[in-house]
C-alpha positions in Angstrom: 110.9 126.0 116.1 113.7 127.9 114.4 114.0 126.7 110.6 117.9 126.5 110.9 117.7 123.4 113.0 116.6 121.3 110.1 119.0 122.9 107.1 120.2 120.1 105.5 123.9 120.7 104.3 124.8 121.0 100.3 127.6 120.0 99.0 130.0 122.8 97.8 130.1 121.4 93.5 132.4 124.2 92.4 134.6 123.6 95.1 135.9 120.3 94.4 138.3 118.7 91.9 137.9 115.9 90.1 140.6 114.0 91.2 139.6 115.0 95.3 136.0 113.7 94.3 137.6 110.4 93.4 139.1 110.1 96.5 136.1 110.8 98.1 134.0 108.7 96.7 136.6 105.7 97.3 136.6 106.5 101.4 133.1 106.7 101.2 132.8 103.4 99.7 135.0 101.8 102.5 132.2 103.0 104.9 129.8 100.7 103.0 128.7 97.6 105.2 128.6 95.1 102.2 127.0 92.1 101.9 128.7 88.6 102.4 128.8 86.3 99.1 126.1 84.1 101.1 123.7 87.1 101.7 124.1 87.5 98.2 123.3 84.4 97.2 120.3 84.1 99.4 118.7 87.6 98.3 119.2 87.2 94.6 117.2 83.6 94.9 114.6 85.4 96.8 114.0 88.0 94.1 114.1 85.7 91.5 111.3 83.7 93.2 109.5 86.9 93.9 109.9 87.2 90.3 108.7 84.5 89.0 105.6 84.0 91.5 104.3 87.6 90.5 104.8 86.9 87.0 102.8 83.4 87.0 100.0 85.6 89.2 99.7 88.1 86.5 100.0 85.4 83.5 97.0 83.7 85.8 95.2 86.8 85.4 95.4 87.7 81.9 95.1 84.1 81.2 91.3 84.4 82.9 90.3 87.7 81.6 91.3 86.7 78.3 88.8 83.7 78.8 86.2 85.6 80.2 86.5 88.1 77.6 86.2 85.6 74.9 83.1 84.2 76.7 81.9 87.4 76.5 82.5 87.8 73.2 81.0 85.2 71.7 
């Protein structure tokens, strides 16, 4: 296969103004599917219950090895 087929194109830096960049950027950000208020609402719960599951798993955990170790200890 020719390597050509895959280049991936670079963006020309030197070429662009800061101003053009800004306008840019803005129609890029139109093209952004974004997420309803309710989709929102729903994924931020789910990551704060993700959240706060792993963190009673790993209290759980030190909570028992810190047991075990004093066992150990003594």
């Amino acid at each position: 296969m020719d390597r050509q087929q895959f280049s991936i194109a670079k963006p020309s830096l030197g070429n662009t103004s800061p101003i053009q960049f800004i306008r840019q950027s803005i129609e890029e950000l139109k093209k952004v599917s974004w997420p309803t208020r309710t989709e929102t609402a729903k994924l931020t719960l789910i990551v704060i219950a993700v959240s706060v599951a792993v963190g009673l798993y790993i209290g759980a955990l030190d909570f028992l090895f810190t047991k075990l170790v004093e066992l150990i200890i003594q």
